[in-house]
N, C-alpha and C positions, 0 to 999 in steps of 0.2 A: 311683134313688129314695131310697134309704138316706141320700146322700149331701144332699140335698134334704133333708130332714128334721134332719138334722144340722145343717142350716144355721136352720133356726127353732128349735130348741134355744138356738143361740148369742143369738137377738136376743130371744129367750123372756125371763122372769123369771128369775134364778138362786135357788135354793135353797141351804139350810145341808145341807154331807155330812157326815159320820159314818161311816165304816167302811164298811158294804153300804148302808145308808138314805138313800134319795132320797126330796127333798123337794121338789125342783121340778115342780110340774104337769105339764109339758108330757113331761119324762122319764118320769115317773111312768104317765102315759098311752103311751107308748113301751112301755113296761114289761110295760104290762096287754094291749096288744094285739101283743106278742111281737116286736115287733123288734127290742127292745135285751133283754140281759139286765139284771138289778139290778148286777152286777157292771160293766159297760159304762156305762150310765148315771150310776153313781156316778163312775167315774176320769170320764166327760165332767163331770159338776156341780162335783168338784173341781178339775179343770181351768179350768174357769170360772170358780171363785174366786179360786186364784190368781192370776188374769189381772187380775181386777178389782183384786187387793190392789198388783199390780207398778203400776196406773195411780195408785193411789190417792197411793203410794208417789213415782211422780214428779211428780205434780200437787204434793204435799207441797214437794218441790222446786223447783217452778216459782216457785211462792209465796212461798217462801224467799228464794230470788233477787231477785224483784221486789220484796222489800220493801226487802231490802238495798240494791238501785239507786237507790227511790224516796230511801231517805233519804242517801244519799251525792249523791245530784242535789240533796237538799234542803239540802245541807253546802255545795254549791259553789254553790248561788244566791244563800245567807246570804254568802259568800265574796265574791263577785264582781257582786253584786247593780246596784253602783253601775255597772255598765261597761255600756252600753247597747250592745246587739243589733247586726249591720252590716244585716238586714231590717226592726228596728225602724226605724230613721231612715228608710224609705222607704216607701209608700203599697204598691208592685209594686215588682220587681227580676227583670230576664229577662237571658240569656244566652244568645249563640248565636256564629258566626260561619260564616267561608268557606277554605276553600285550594284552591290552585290546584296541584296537585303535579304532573310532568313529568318525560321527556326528551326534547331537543332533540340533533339530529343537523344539525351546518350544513356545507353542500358550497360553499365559499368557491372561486369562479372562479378568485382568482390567490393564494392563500394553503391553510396546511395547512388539512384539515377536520379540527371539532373536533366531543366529543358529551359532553354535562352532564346528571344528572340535576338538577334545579331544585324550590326552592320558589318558585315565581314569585309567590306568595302565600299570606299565612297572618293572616286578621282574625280576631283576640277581640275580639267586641261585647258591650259592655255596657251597660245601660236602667235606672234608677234614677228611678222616676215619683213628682213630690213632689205630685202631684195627678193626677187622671184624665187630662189633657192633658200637661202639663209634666214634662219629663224631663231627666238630666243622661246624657248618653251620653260614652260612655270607648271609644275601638274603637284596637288596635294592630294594627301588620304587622310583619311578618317576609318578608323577601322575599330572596334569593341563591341562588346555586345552586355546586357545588363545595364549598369549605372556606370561600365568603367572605357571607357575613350578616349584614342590617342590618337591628338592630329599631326604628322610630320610631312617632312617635304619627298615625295615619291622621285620625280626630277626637277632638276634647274641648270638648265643647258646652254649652250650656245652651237646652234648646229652650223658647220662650214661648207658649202661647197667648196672640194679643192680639186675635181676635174683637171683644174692645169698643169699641175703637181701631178696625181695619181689618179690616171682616167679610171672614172666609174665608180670615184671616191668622194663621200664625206666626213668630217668629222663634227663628234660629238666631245666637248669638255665642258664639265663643270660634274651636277649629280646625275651621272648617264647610265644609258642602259648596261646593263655585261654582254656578254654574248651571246648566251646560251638563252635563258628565262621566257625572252618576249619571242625568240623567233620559233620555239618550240610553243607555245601558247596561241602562235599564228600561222601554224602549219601542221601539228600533232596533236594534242590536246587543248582543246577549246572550252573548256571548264575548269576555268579556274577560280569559279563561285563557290565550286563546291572543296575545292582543294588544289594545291598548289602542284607544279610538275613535280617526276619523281626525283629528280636533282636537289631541289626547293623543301620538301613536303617534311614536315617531321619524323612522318612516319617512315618515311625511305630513305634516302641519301640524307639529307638534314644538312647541308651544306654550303650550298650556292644563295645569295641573292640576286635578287634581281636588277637593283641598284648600287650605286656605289660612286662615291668621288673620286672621279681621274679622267680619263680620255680614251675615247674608244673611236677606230676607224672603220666607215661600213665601208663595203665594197659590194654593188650589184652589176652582175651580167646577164644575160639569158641562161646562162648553164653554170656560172659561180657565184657565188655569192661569198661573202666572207665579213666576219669584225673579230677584230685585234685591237685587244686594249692594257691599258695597264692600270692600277687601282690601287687605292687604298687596303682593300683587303680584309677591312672590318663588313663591311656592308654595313646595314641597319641592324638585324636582331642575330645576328649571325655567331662565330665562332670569333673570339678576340684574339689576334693573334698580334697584338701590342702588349707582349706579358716580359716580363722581368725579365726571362732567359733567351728571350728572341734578339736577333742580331738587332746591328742599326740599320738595315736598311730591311723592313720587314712587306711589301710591297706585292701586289699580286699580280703575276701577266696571264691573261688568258685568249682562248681565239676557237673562232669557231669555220669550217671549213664547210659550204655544204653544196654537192650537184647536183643541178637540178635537170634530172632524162628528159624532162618533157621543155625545156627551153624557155621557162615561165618564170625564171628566177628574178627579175627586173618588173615584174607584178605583180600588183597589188591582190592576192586570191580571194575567191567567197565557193567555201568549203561546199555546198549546197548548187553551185551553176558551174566549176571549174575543176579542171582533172590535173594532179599532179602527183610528181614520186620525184623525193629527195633522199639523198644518202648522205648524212655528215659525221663531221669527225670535232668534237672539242677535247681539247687540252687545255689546263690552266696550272696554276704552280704559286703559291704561296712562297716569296724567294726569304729566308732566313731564318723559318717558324722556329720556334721552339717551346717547348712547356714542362712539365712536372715529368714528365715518361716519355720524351720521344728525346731523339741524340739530334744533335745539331744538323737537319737537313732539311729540304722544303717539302711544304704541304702539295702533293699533286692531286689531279685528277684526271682519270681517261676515261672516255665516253663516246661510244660510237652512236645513230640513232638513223632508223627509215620511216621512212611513211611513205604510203599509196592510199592517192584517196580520190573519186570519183562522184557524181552528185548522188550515187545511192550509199554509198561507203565510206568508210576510213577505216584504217589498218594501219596502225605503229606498233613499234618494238626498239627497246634500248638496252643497251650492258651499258655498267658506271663502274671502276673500281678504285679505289682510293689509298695515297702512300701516304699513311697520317700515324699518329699518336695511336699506339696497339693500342689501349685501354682506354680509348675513347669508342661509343655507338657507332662513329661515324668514321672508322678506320675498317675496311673489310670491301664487299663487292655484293653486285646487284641486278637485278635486272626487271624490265618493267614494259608492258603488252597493253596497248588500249585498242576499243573495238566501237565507232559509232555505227551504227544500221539508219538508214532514213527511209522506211517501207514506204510510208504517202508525204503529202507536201506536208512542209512544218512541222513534223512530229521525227522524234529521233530516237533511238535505244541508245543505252552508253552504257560499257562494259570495261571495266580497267583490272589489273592485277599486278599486286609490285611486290616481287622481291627481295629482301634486304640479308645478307648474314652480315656480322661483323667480327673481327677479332681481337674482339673483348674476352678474355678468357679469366678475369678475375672475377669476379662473384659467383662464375658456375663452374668453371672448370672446363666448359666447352663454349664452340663460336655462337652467339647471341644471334638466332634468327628473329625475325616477324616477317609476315606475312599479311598484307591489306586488299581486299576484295572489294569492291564498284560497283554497282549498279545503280541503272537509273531511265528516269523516263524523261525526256525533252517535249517541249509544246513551244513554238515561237507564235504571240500573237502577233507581232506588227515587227517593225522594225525599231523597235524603242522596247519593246516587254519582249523578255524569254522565259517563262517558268521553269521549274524545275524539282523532279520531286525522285529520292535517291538514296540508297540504302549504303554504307560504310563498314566495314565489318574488321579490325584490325586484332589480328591471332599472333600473341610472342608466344613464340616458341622454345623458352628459357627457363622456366619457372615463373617468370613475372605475372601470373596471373591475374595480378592486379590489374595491372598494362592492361588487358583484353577491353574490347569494347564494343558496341555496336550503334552505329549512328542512325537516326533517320533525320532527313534533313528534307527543309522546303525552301524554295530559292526562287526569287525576282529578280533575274538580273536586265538591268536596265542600262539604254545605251540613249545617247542625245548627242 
């Protein structure tokens, strides 16, 4: 009780002390009805004031401070007045990115096994909005694994609204997306920590990147969507079709067409809360390729692809077939089946399968298959960490037995 009381003292009024003389009411009243002596009451009131005087004391100081900062910020504004802001020149300015960090463990059939920790990936994005719409994006990678690392530019864009022009349209020009890569990465398969689509992948198509310099048009509606671009054609690590016997104008157009049944084509999806089924259609064409063994005609590609996926599911499947160089891996047809399960919250199965033949008929005398097998277990802790832990298993069916492999891989993929 005592103690209680002591405590409405403190938030009480304070009075002026003096030797025995209390002045504060509320001690005072203490006093009168015997629970403090005069003696007691008074070290508490002087207590109290000094308290007050130590705050007063460093508020004094606070102030001090601040004023000195204001005017030394006001010294270097005068200073540097003319040099405009790096936020001023822009409307918005956001920053995020992705990595992919790992180790891999490979049990190679007829060679030693080896095991790497890997940055399989590391994007800084960056968004510079010169308008509510329009934006310059800057995104890098970082990708190696070992002691051997390689930083290049992922995109460098200049995004356009042109609505005016062609409703439900932007464009992208400078290092942009292609068609196919991302919107398959953002609707079909969502692991691309552990490996790249089967368009993309080494192991299957080996063809496509994801990037490339030239200009690509998006187009979103609720039920279409579309990008149509035209390109360089080399990509980043890609197929160089800038060789000696290629026309002068060696240039790539591609496009990708896709419906979306459920009317969700114009949003943004999260695979895990949102139900959707698309059906598209890409075409691209390498226009004037030519090489060592192909007759003067262009490189194409056709490629149909579905998915259905719900917050306990996903379910795709793709054919790709290619009108390339016979005696190249990546001249032939294909096709490739992924399977997520999401049984309880945050936890996921992942199940893929890609088939590849090719019409490579020189070293064996018949079409060069392989065959890549998936599996894997997902864990999301947060929204910034996904783990990942996944088994790889790639079967040529050629004699290459070299070629055979089997992966096991552990993956952090991180988002911010």
């Amino acid at each position: 009780m005592r103690k209680h009381l002591l405590m409405l003292v403190v938030v009480g009024s304070v009075g002026v002390v003096n030797a025995q003389t209390v002045e504060n009411p509320i001690l005072k009243k203490l006093v009168e009805k015997g629970v403090l002596t005069e003696k007691e009451a008074a070290e508490i009131d002087e207590q109290i004031a000094k308290e007050e005087a130590e705050k007063a004391k460093y508020q004094a100081e606070i102030d001090k401070t601040a004023m000195e900062t204001k005017e030394k910020l006001s010294k270097l504004e005068k200073k540097w007045g003319n040099i405009p802001s790096v936020v001023g020149k822009f409307k918005k300015f956001e920053i995020g990115g992705k990595a992919y960090l790992g180790y891999t463990y490979t049990d190679n059939k007829t060679k030693n096994d080896n095991g790497d920790f890997e940055a399989r990936r590391f994007y800084l994005d960056t968004k510079s909005y010169i308008s509510d719409k329009d934006y310059i994006r800057f995104t890098t990678d970082l990708v190696g694994g070992s002691s051997d690392y390689k930083l290049k530019i992922k995109y460098g864009y200049l995004y356009k609204d042109i609505y005016n022009i062609i409703p439900h349209t932007g464009l992208e020009f400078g290092i942009v997306h292609t068609p196919w890569i991302d919107y398959e990465e953002h609707s079909g398969w969502w692991y691309r920590s552990i490996d790249k689509t089967f368009v993309e992948s080494g192991n299957g198509v080996g063809l496509w990147p994801s990037g490339d310099l030239g200009l690509n048009f998006k187009t979103k509606t609720p039920y279409i969507t579309s990008e149509i671009g035209f390109f360089n054609g080399e990509g980043y690590d890609k197929i160089n079709t800038n060789t000696n016997n290629s026309g002068p104008i060696h240039n790539s157009v591609e496009g990708r067409v896709t419906y979306h049944i459920f009317g969700n084509g114009d949003k943004k999806v999260n695979p895990t809360k949102d139900s959707y089924a698309n059906i598209s259609v890409h075409l691209a064409s390498n226009l004037g390729y030519k090489d060592t063994y192909s007759s003067h005609k262009n490189l194409n590609v056709y490629h149909i692809h579905a998915v259905y996926n719900n917050p306990m599911f996903l379910l795709a499947g793709q054919y790709v077939k290619t009108d390339y160089n016979s005696h190249s891996e990546q001249s032939g047809d294909g096709y490739s089946a992924n399977l997520e399960v999401r049984p309880i919250e945050n936890w996921s199965l992942v199940g893929r399968y890609d088939h590849w033949e090719a019409n490579n008929k020189v070293l064996t005398g018949a079409s060069d298959k392989r065959d890549v097998y998936y599996l894997g277990v997902a864990y999301t802790m947060n929204k910034y960490i996904k783990w990942i832990a996944n088994v790889i298993n790639t079967d040529y069916n050629n004699g290459k037995t070299s070629s055979d492999n089997t992966k096991y891989m552990i993956t952090a993929e991180l988002s911010w």
